[in-house]
C-alpha positions as CSV (number, residue, x, y, z in Angstrom):
1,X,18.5,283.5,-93.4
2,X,21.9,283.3,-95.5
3,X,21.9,284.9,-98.6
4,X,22.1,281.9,-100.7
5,X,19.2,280.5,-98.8
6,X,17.5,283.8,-99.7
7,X,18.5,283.7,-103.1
8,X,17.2,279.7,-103.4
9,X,14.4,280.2,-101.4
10,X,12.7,282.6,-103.2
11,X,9.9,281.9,-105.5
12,X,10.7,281.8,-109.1
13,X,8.0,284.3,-111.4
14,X,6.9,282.1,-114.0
15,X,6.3,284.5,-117.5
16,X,2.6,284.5,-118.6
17,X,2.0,282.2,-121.3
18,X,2.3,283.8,-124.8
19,X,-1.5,284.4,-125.8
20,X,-2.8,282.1,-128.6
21,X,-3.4,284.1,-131.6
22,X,-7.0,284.0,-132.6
23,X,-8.0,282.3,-135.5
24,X,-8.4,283.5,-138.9
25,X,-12.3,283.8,-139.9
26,X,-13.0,282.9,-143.6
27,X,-16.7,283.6,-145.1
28,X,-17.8,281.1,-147.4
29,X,-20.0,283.7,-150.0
30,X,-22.8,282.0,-151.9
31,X,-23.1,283.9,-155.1
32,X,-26.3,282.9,-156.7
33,X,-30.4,282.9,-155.1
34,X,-32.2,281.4,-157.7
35,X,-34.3,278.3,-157.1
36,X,-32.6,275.3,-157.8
37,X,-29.3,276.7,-157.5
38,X,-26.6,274.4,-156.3
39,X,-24.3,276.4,-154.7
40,X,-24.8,275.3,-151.6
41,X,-23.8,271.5,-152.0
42,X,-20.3,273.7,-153.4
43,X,-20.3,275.7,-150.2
44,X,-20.3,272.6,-147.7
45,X,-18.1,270.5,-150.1
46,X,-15.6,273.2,-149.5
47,X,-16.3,273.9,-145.7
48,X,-15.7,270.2,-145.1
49,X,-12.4,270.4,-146.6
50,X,-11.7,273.5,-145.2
51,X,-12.9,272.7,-141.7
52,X,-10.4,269.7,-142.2
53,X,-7.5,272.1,-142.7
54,X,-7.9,273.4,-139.0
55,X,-6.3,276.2,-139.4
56,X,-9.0,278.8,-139.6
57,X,-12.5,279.2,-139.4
58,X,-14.6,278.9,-141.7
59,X,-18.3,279.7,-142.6
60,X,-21.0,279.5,-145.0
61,X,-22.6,283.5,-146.1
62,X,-25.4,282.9,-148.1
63,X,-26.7,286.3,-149.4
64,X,-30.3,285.0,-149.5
65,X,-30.0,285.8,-145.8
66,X,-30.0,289.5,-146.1
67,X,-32.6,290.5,-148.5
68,X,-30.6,293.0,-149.6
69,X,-32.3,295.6,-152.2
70,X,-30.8,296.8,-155.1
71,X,-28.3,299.7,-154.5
72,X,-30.1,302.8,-154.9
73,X,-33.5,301.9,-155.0
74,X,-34.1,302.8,-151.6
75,X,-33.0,305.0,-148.9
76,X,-30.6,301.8,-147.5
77,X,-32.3,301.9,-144.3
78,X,-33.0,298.3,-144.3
79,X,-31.5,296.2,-141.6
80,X,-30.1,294.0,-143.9
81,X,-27.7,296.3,-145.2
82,X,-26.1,296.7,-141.9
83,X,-26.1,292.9,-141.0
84,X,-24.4,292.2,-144.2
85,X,-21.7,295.1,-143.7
86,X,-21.6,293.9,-140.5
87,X,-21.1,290.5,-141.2
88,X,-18.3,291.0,-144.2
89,X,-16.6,293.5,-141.0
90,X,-15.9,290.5,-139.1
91,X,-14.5,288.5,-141.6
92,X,-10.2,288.6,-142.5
93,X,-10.9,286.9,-145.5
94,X,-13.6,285.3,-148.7
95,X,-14.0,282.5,-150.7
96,X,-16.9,283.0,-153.3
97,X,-18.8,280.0,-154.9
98,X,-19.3,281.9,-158.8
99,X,-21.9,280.2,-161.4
100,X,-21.7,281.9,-165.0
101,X,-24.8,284.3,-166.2
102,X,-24.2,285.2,-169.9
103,X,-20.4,285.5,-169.4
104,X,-20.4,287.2,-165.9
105,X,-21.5,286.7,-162.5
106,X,-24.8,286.7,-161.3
107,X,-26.7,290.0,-160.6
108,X,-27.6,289.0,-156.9
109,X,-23.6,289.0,-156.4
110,X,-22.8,292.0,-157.8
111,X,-25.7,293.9,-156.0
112,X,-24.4,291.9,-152.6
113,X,-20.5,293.2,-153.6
114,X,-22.2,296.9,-154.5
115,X,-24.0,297.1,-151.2
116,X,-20.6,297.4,-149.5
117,X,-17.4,299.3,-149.4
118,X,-14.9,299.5,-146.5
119,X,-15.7,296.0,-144.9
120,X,-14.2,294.5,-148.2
121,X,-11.0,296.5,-148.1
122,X,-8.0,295.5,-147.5
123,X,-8.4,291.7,-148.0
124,X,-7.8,288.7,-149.7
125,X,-10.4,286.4,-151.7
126,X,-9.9,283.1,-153.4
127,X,-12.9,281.7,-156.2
128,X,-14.6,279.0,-157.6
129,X,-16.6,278.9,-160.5
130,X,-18.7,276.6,-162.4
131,X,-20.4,276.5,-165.4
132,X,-20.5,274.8,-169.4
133,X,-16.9,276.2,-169.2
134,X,-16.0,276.2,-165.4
135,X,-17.3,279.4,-165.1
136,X,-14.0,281.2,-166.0
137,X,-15.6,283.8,-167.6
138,X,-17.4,285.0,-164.9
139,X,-14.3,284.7,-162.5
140,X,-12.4,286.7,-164.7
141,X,-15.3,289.3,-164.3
142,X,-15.3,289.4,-160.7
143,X,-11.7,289.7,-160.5
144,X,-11.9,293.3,-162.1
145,X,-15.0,294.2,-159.5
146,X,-12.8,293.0,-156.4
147,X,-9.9,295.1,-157.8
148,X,-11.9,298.1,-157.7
149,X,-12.8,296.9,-153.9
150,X,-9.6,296.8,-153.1
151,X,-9.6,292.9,-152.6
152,X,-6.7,290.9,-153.8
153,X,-7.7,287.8,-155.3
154,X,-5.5,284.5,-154.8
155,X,-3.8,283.0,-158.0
156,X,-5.7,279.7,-157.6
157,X,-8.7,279.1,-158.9
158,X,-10.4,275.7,-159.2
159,X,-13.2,276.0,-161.6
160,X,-16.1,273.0,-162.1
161,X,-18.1,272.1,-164.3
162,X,-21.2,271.5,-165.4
163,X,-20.7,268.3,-167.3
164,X,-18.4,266.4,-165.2
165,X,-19.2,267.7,-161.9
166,X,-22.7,267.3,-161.5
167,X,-25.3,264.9,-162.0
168,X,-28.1,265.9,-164.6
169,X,-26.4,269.3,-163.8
170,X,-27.9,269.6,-160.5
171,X,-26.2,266.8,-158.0
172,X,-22.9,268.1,-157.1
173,X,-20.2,265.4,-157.5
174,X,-16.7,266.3,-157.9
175,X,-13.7,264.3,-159.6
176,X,-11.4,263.9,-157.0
177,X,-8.7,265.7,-159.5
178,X,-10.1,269.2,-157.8
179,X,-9.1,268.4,-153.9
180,X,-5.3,269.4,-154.8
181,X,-6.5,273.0,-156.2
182,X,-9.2,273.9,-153.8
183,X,-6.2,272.7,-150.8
184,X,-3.7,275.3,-152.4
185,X,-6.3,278.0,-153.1
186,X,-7.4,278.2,-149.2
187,X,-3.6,277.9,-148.2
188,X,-3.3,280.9,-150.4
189,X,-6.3,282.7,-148.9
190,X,-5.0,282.0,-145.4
191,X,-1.3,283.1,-145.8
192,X,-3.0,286.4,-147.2
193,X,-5.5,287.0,-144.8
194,X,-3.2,286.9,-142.0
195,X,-0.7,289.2,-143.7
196,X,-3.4,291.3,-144.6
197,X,-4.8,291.4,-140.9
198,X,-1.8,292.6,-140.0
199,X,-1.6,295.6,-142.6
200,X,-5.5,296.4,-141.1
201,X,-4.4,296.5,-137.1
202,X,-1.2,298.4,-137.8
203,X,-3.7,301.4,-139.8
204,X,-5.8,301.7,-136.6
205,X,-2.5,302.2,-134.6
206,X,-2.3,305.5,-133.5
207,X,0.7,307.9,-135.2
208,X,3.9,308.5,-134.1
209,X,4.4,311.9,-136.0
């Protein structure tokens, strides 16, 4: 065989496919317990809009789940403790559904936000709030407590409320005025949790020095 017959006959390699980057996962965090509590008509409002965005995925954390006791009362040998480290580990990024107790958040939420450390680190969270004044108030709280977490909280905030928002303050039904800020809030989340992701891989790489 010639060379150039050789040369044409050879079979090509074909380069692997470049792998698809996995998508980013976004927990949904319910921040209230209480009977009658309508956070979780909010949560799947925003999940469907979310889910819409197909760009991440996306899912509803509703700390009723994890029976979790308050921090320091016992020895923290209950298995939900773990499951709800656990759970926040797997997560690159949060959105928490906030209602306003007496200027703040609830105390379920800030137990569920005490009960953890590390798995919080090093990403980003976006809010929404409601209450008599859109909850504001107790956003602005829970910005200072995700600070201290080390979790950077998006610029964005839609807030609700009570009055316009829900029926007899207890049928969720937004004005259609809020689609535009919840849209720019996730956007927001997303960018940051896959810049974030990025700063968390590159810490487990080994050192150079």
């Amino acid at each position: 065989m010639g060379f150039f017959s050789k040369l044409f006959g050879r079979k090509q390699e074909t380069a692997p496919a470049p792998a698809v980057p996995e998508k980013l996962k976004i927990g949904i965090i319910l921040g209230s317990t209480r009977e009658g509590r309508v956070s979780p008509q909010v949560g799947e409002w925003l999940k469907g809009i979310a889910d819409g965005r197909n760009n991440a995925n996306y899912e509803i954390i509703d700390i009723q789940d994890y029976q979790l006791p308050f921090v320091g009362t016992t020895d923290g040998s209950e298995p939900g403790i773990a499951k709800w480290n656990e759970k926040l580990a797997s997560l690159d990024g949060f959105v928490f559904i906030v209602q306003e107790y007496n200027h703040s958040i609830s105390g379920v939420l800030k137990n569920a936000l005490d009960t953890a450390r590390e798995a919080w680190a090093d990403k980003p969270a976006g809010i929404i709030s409601y209450g008599s004044t859109g909850g504001a108030r107790a956003a602005e709280h829970l910005r200072g407590i995700l600070g201290e977490l080390s979790v950077a909280d998006v610029r964005t905030h839609p807030t609700l409320s009570l009055f316009t928002d829900f029926e007899n303050f207890s049928e969720f039904k937004p004005a259609e005025l809020h689609l535009e800020n919840v849209s720019t809030m996730l956007g927001e989340v997303n960018e940051w949790a896959a810049a974030f992701k990025t700063v968390r891989e590159s810490a487990k790489e080994p050192s150079m020095a």
